[in-house]
C-alpha positions as CSV (number, residue, x, y, z in Angstrom):
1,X,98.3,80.8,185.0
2,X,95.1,79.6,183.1
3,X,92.8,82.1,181.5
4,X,90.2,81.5,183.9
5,X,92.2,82.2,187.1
6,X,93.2,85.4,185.4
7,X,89.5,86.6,184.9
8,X,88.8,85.9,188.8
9,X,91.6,87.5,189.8
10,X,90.9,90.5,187.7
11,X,88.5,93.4,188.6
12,X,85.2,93.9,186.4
13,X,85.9,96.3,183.5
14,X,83.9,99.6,183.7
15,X,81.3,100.4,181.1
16,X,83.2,103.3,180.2
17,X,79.6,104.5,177.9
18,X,78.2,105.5,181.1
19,X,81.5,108.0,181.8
20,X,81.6,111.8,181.3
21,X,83.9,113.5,179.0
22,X,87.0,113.0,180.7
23,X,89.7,113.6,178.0
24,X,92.0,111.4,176.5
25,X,93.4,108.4,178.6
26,X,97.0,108.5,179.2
27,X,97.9,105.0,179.3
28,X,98.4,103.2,175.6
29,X,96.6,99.8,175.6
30,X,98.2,96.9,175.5
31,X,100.2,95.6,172.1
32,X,101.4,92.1,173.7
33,X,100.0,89.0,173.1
34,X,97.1,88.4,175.0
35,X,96.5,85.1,177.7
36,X,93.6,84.6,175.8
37,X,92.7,82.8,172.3
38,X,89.7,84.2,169.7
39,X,88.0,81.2,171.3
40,X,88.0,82.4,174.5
41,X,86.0,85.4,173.7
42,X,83.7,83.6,171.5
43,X,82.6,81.6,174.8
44,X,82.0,84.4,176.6
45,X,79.4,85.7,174.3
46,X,75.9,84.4,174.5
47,X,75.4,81.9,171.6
48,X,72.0,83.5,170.6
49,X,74.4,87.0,169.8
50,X,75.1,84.7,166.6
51,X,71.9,83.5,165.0
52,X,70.8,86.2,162.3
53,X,67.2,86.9,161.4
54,X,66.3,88.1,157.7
55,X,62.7,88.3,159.2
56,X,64.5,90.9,162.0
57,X,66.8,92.3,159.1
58,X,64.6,93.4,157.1
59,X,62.4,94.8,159.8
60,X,64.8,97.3,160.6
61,X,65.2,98.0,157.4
62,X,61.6,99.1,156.6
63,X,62.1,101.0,159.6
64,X,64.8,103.3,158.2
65,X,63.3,103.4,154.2
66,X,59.7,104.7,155.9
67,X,61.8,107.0,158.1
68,X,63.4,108.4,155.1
69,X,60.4,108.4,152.7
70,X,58.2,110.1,155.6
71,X,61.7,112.9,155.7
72,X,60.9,113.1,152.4
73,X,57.4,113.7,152.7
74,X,57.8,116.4,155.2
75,X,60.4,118.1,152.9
76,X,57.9,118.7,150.4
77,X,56.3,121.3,152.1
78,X,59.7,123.3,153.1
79,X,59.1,125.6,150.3
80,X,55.7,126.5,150.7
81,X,54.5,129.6,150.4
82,X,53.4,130.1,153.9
83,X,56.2,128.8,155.8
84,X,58.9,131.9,155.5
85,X,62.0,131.6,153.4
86,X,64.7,132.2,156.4
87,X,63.0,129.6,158.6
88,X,62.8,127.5,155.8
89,X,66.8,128.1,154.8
90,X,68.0,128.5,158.3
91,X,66.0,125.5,160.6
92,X,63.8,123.5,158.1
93,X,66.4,122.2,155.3
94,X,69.4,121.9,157.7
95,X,67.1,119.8,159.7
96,X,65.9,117.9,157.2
97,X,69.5,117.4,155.8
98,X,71.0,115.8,159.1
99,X,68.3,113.6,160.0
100,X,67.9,112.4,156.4
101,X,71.6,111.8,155.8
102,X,71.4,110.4,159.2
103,X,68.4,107.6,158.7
104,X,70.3,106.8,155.3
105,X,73.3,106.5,156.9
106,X,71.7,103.8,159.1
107,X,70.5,101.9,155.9
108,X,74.3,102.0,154.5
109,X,75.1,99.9,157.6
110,X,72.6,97.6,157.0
111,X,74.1,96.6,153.5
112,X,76.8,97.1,154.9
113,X,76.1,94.4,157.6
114,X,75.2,91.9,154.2
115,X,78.3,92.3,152.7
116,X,79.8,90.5,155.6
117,X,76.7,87.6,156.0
118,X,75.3,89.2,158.8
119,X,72.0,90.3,157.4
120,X,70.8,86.4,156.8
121,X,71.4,83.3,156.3
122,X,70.8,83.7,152.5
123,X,74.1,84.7,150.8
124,X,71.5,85.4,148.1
125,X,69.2,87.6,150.0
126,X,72.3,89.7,151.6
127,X,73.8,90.3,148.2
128,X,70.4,91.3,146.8
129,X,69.6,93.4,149.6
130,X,73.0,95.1,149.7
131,X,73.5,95.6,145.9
132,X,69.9,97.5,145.9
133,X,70.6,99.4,149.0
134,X,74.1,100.4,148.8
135,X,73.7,101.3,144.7
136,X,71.2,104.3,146.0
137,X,73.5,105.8,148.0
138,X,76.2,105.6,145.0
139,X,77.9,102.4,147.1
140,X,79.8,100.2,144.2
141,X,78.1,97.3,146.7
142,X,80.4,94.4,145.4
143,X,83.8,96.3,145.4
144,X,83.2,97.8,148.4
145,X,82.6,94.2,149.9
146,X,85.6,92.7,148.5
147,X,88.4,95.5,149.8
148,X,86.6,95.6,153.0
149,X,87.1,92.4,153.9
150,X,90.1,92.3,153.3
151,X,90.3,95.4,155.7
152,X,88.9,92.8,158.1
153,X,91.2,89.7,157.3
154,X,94.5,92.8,157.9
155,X,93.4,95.4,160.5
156,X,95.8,97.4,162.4
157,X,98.7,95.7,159.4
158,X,100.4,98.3,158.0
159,X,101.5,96.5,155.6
160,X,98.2,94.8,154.7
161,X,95.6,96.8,155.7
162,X,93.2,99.0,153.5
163,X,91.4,101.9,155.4
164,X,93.5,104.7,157.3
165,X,96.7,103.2,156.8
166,X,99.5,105.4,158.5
167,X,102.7,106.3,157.4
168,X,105.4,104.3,158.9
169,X,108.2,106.2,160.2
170,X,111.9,105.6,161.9
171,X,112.1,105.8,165.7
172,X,112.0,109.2,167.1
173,X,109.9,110.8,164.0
174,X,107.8,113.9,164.6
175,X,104.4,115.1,163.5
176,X,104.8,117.9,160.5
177,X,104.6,121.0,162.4
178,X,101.9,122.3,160.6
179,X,99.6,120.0,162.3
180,X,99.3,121.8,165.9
181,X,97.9,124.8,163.4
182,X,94.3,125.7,163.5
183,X,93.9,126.2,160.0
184,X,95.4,123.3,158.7
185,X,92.7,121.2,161.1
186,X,89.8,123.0,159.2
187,X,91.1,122.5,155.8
188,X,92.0,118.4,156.6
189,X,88.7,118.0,158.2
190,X,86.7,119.9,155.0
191,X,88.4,117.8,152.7
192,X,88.3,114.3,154.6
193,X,84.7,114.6,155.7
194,X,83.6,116.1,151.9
195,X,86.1,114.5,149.7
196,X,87.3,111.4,151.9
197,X,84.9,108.9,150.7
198,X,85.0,109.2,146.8
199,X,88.6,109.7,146.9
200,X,89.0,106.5,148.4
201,X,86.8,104.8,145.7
202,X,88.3,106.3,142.7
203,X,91.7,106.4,143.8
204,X,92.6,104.5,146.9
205,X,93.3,107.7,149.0
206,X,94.1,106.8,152.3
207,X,94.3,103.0,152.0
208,X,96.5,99.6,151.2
209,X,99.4,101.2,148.2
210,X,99.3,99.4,145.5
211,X,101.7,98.9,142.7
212,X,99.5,100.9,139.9
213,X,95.8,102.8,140.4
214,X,93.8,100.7,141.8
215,X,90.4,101.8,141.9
216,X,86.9,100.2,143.1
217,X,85.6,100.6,139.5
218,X,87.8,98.8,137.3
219,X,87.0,95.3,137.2
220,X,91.2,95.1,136.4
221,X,92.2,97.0,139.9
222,X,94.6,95.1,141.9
223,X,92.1,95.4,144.8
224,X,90.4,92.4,142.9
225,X,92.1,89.0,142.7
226,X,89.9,86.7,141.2
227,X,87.4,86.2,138.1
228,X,83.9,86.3,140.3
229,X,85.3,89.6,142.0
230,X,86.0,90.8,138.9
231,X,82.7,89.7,136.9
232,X,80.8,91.4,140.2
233,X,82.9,94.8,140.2
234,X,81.0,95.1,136.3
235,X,77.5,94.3,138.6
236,X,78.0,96.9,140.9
237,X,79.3,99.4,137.9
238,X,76.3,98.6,136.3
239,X,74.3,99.1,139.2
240,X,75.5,102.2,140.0
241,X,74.7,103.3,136.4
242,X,71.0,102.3,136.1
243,X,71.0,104.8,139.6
244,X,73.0,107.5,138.3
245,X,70.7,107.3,135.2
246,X,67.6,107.5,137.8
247,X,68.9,110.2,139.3
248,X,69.5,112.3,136.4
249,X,65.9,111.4,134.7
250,X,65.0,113.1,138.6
251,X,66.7,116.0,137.6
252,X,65.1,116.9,134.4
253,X,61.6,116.2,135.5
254,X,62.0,117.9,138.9
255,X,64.7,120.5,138.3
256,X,68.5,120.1,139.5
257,X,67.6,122.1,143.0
258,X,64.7,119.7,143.8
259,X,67.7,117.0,143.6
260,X,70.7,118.8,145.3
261,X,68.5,119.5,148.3
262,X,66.6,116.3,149.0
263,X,68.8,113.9,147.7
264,X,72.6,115.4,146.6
265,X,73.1,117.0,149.9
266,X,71.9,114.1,152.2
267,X,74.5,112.0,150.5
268,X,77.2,114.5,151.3
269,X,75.8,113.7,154.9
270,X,75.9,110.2,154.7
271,X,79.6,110.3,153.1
272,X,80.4,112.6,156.0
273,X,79.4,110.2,158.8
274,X,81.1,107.2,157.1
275,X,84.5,108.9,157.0
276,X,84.3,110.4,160.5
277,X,82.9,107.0,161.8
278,X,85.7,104.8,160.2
279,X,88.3,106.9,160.5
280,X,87.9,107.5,164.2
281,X,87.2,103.6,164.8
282,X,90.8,103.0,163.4
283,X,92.5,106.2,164.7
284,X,93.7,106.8,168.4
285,X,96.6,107.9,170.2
286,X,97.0,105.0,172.5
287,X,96.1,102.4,170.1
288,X,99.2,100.6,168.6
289,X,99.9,99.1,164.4
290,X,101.9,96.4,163.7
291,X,104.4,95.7,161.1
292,X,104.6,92.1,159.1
293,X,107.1,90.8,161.9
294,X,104.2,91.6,164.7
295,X,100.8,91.5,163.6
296,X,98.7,88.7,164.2
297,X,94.7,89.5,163.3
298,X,93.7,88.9,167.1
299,X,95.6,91.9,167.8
300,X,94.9,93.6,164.8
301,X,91.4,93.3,165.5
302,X,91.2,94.8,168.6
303,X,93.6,97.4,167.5
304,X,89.7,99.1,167.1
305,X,88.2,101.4,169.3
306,X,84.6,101.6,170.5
307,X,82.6,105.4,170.5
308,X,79.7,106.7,170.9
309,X,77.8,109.5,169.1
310,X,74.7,110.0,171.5
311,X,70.9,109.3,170.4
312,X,72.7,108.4,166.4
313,X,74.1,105.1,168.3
314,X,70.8,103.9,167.8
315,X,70.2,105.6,164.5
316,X,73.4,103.8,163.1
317,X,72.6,100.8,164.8
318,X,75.6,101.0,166.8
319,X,78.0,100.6,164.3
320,X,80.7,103.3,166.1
321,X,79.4,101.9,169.5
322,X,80.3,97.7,169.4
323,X,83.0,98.3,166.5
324,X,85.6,96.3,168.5
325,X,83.0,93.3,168.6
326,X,82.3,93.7,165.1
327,X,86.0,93.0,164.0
328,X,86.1,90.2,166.2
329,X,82.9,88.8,164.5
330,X,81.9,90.6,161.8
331,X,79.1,88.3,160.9
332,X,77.3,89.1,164.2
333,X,74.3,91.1,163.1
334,X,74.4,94.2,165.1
335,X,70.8,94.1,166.7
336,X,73.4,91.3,169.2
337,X,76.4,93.4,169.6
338,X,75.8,95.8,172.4
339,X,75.3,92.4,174.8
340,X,78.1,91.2,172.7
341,X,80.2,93.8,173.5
342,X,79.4,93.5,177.1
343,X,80.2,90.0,177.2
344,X,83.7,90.6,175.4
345,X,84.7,93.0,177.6
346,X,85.0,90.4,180.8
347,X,87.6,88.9,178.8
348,X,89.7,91.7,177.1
349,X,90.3,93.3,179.5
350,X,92.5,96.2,179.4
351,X,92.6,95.3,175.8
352,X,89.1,96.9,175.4
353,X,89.6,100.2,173.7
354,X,86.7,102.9,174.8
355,X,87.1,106.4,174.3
356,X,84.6,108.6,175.4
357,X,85.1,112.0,174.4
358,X,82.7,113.6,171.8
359,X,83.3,112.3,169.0
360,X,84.1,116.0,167.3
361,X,86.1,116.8,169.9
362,X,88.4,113.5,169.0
363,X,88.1,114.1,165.2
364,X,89.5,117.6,166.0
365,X,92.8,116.3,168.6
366,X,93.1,113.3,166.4
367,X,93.7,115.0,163.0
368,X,96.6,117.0,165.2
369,X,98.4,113.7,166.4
370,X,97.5,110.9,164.5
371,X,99.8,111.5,161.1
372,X,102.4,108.8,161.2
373,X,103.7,106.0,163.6
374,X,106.9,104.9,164.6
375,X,108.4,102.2,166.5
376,X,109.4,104.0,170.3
377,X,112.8,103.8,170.9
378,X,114.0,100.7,172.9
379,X,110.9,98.8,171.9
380,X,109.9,96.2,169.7
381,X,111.1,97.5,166.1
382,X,107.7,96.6,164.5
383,X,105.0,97.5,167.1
384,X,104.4,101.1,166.1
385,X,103.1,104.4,167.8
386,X,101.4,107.5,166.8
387,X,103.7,110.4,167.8
C-alpha cells in the first residue's frame, strides 16, 4: 500500500486545539514504524514554512525587549506613595512578576530558536543574537546549544537522550507508592519548577548519565566533545560573568530589593515555565521510549507531544503549541510552525500527539504516573512504557 493511498483512505485528523478539556486519552499512540519517511512530511509542508527572515526575527524580538522595558517602566511606580501597600503586594508585583517572566520567557525562545539556525540565515547573527539574549537571563548560550542538540539528534533514546530521561525498568515494574500522595506532588513540583533548571546546568539532574559530573560550565564536561565546543563553553562562561557582574553593580547602586523584585524574581518565572514546558513536551502517559535496539530518530522525534497554554501560546511564540514540528525541523523558525503543524498532521496521523488538558492539570497527573518505564509484558523488550 503506497503512502498516498493510505492518506485517502484515512479520515482527516481533528485539530484537537479547538477540543475542551476532556481528560487523558486512553489509547497509547503508536510506537511502530511508520508507512511514511521524514520526506514524506517535509512535502506536506508548505516550502515557504522553511525560509527564515532575520528582518522578521528581529522584529519579534523588539517586540518582546519593548514589552519588557515598558513592564519595567510601569513597575517603577508600584511603590509609590499613593498607590497602597496591599494592592501594591497583593495585585501589582504578582502581576508584574508573571507577565514579565512571561514576555522574557518569550525572548528565551527566540535565542533559543538561534541556537538551532532558525533565527537567520547568518550563523553569525544567530550566535550573536542568542549569546546576548540568553546571557541576561543567566542562559550559558553556547552549552546550552551544544547538549540540546544533541537532545534533538536522540529524543525519546533512553539511552542517548539528555532532557527528562526516565528510569528504565524490568517488565511489570510499579510506580513508588509514594507518588499517588498529595504531598509528595507539591514538594516534586516546588523543587522541579524552582530548582529544576539550575540543577540541570550545574549537575545534569534529570538528563543523559554520564561517566563523571558533567556540567554546562566546564569547558572539560563530557557533554562537550570537541575543541570549538569547548573554546565556546569559556564564551558563554565569560558571558555570563560580565552579566552577573552587571547585575551585582545593579544591586549596589539600586539596593538588593530593587533587584530581587524586578529582575531576580522574574527569572524564577522564566526558569519556571522552561521546566514545566519541557518537561511536559517529553512527558505523557501514552507516549512510548525506546531503547538502543528500537529507536530510530523519526520515532523518537515524534515521541513529543503538542500543548497549549491559552493566550501565552502566542506570548511563547508557540513553542509548547507546534513542539512535535519543531523536532521534526528544528530549523523552522516558529512564526511557520502553527501551518506547519497543520500540514504535518495530514500525514502523521495517529502518530500526532495532542493533549489538551490544562497544562497544570497534566503537570499535576503527570508527576503521579510518569516515574519510570518498562517494557509491557509480551511486547517488544525495548519499546518502553510509563506505568
Amino acid at each position: 500500500m503506497t503512502v498516498a493511498k493510505r492518506r485517502t483512505n484515512k479520515p482527516a485528523v481533528p485539530d484537537r486545539s479547538l477540543m475542551k478539556d476532556h481528560g487523558l486519552r486512553k489509547e497509547r499512540y503508536p510506537s511502530s514504524k511508520p508507512d511514511f519517511s521524514l520526506a514524506d512530511i517535509r512535502k506536506a509542508i508548505p516550502p515557504h514554512c522553511f525560509k527564515r527572515s532575520a528582518a522578521k526575527s528581529l522584529t519579534y524580538l523588539a517586540i518582546d525587549v519593548l514589552l519588557c522595558a515598558m513592564l519595567g517602566y510601569a513597575s517603577t511606580w508600584i511603590d509609590h506613595s499613593a498607590v497602597p501597600r496591599w494592592l501594591a503586594w497583593v495585585l501589582l508585583w504578582p502581576a508584574y512578576w508573571f507577565w514579565q517572566g512571561a514576555v522574557a520567557t518569550g525572548i528565551w525562545v527566540i535565542a533559543h530558536e538561534c541556537g538551532h539556525g532558525a533565527f537567520s540565515e547568518s550563523e553569525t547573527l544567530n550566535d550573536a543574537v542568542g549569546l546576548v539574549f540568553h546571557s541576561l537571563l543567566l542562559v550559558p548560550y553556547y552549552s546550552w546549544k551544544h547538549s540540546h542538540r544533541r537532545h534533538h539528534q536522540h529524543t525519546g533514546s533512553t539511552e542517548l537522550d539528555e532532557v527528562f530521561v526516565p528510569n528504565v525498568k524490568p517488565a511489570g515494574a510499579k510506580a513508588p507508592w509514594y507518588q499517588k500522595y498529595a504531598i509528595y506532588r507539591i514538594g516534586h513540583i516546588l523543587f522541579q519548577q524552582v530548582l529544576g533548571w539550575p540543577l540541570y546546568l550545574m549537575f545534569n539532574v534529570s538528563g543523559h548519565y554520564y561517566e563523571r559530573w558533567a556540567n554546562h560550565f566546564d569547558p572539560s564536561s563530557p557533554i562537550f566533545t570537541t575543541k570549538r565546543e569547548r573554546l565556546e563553553v569559556v564564551i558563554s562562561d565569560v558571558a555570563l560573568v560580565a552579566v552577573v557582574a552587571g547585575l551585582a553593580a545593579i544591586s549596589r547602586a539600586m539596593g538588593f530589593m530593587w533587584l530581587l523584585k524586578t529582575y531576580l524574581i522574574p527569572y524564577l518565572v522564566v526558569n519556571h515555565w522552561l521546566v514545566m514546558i519541557t518537561f511536559l513536551q517529553h512527558t505523557h502517559p501514552k507516549l512510548p521510549h525506546y531503547g538502543e535496539g528500537e529507536w530510530d530518530w523519526l520515532r523518537g522525534a515524534m515521541a513529543t507531544v503538542d500543548r497549549s497554554y491559552g493566550v501565552l501560546d502566542y506570548v511563547f511564540h508557540h513553542i509548547a503549541d507546534t513542539h512535535v514540528a519543531h523536532h521534526l525541523f528544528s530549523y523552522m523558525p516558529h512564526y511557520h510552525a502553527r501551518e506547519a503543524t497543520q500540514a504535518i498532521k495530514k500525514v502523521l496521523g495517529d502518530y500526532y500527539a495532542y493533549d489538551n488538558r490544562n497544562v497544570f492539570r497534566a503537570l499535576w497527573e503527570e508527576l503521579g504516573s510518569c516515574s519510570l518505564v518498562s517494557p509491557e509484558e509480551g511486547g517488544p523488550s525495548e519499546v518502553y512504557w510509563y506505568h
